[in-house]
N, C-alpha and C positions, 0 to 999 in steps of 0.2 A: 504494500500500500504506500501512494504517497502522498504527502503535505502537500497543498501547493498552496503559498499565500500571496494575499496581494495589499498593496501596503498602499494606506491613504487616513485621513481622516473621517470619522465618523459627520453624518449630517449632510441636509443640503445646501447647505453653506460653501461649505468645500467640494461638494460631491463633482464638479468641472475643475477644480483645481489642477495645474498641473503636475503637482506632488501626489495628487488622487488617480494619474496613471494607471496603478495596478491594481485599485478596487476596477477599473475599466477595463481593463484584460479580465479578470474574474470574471465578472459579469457578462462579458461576451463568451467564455471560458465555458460558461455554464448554459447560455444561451444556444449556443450549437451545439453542445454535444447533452440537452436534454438532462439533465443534471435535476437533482428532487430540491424543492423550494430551500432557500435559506433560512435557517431558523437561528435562535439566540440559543447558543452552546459555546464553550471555552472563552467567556469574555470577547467576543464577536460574532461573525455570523458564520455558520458554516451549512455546506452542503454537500454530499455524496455524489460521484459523479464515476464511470466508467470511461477511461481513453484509449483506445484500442484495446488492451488487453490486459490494462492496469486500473484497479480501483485506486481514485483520490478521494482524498477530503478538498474542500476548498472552502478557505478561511478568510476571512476580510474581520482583523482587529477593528474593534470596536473602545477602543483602549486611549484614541491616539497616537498619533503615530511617535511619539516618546516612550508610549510603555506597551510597545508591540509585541515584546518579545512576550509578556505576560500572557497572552493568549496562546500565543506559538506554544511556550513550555508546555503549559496546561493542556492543548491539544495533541503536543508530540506523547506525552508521557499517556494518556489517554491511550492512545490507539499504538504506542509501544514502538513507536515507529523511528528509524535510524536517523541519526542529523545526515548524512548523506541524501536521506531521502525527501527532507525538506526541501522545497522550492520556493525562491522567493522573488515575487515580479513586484520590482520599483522602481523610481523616476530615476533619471541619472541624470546631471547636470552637463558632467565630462564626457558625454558622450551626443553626438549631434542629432537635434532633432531628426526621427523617423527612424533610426538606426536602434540596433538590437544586440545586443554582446551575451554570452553566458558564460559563466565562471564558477568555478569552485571554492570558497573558502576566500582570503586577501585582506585588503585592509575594507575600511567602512566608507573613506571618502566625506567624513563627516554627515552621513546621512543617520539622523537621530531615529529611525524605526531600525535598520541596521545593526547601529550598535547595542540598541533593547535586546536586539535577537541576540547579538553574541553572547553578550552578558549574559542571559539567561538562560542560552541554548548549548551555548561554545560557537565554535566558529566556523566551521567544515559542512558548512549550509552549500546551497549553488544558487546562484542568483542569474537572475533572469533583465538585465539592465534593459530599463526605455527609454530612449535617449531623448529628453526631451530642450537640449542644448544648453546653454548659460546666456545671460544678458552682459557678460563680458566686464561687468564691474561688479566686487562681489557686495557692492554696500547694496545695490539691489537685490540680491540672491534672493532673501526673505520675501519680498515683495512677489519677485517673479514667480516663488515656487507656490506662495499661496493667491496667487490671482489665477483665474480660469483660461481656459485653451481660449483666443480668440478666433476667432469666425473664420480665417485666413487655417488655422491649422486644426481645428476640425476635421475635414477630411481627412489629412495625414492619420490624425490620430484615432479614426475608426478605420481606417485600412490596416493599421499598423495591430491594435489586438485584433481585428479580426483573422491576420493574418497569425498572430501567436494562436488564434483557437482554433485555425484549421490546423494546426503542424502539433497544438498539444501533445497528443498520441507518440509524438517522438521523442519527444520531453518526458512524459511520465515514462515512458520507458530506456530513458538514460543514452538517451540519440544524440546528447547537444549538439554537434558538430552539425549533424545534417542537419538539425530542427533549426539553430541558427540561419544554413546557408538558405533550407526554405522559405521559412520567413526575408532573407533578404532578395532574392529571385523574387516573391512575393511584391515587395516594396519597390525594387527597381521596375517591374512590367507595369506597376502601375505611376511610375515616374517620380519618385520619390528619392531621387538619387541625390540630390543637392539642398534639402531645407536648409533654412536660413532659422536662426533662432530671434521672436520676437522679443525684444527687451519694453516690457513694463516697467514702469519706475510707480513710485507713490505708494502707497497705503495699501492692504488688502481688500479687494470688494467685499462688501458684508452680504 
């Protein structure tokens, strides 16, 4: 069996956030491949889901995203299930909008759901990065990662989980290489070779 979580904050407040990324792969996650309703279990939501040939859980902390790991631990030790088997889909800064990286284990990059999990889980997770680019100065970073997708990148970022929920299947069963290159053949055919990352400055939207 495996974990697979997706990191965001709870609410509709944030729910378009670009930090809410990986509640967004989840939820397309679950929407294709038929998955049974999300209920409140492990300090978030979770729901049972078949990927080719692998049962998941799929989990969306409800915790925020500072005490993410909390839900993780609780659900990994629940279902007894390996930190290798943990899957973790979150925003990535350092990485360009549209783009998809996966990895095992490494540093955190300063992303605070991240390091909840290490802390609480250790660190031999695999993470599933969404590249949702940097606004290149970092006194914005805060701003940028809690204001919503604008209308311009929208589309990218329903091609982009949709295309992590068609390839899941290779994911839950420990593909990354190809599950990677899918989803990027995925994103290139539909022309997504060069986003540009939009830089908000100001305030969070409420």
């Amino acid at each position: 069996m495996r974990l697979i979580v997706g990191l965001g904050n709870p609410g509709p407040r944030y729910a378009r956030n670009r930090h809410n990324i990986g509640f967004l792969a989840i939820d397309e996650i679950a929407r294709v491949h038929r998955a049974s309703p999300f209920r409140r279990r492990f300090q978030g939501e979770a729901a049972e889901v078949v990927l080719g040939t692998e049962r998941a859980i799929l989990l969306k902390p409800q915790t925020f995203m500072n005490e993410s790991g909390r839900a993780v631990s609780e659900a990994q030790r629940f279902y007894k299930i390996a930190l290798a088997d943990v899957i973790v889909l979150h925003d990535e800064l350092d990485l360009a909008p549209a783009k998809l990286r996966v990895k095992q284990g490494g540093g955190n990059a300063g992303h605070n759901g991240l390091r909840s999990i290490t802390a609480q889980c250790g660190n031999d997770y695999r993470r599933v990065r969404l590249g949702i680019g940097h606004p290149g100065d970092k006194a914005q970073v805060h701003a940028y990662v809690l204001n919503d997708f604008g209308k311009a990148e929208e589309p990218w970022v329903e091609d982009l989980c949709r295309a992590v929920a068609d390839h899941a299947p290779l994911l839950a069963a420990g593909e990354d290489a190809s599950f990677q290159n899918k989803v990027h053949l995925a994103m290139a055919g539909r022309g997504w070779d060069d986003v540009k990352p939009v830089a908000r400055g100001g305030p969070p939207k409420n």
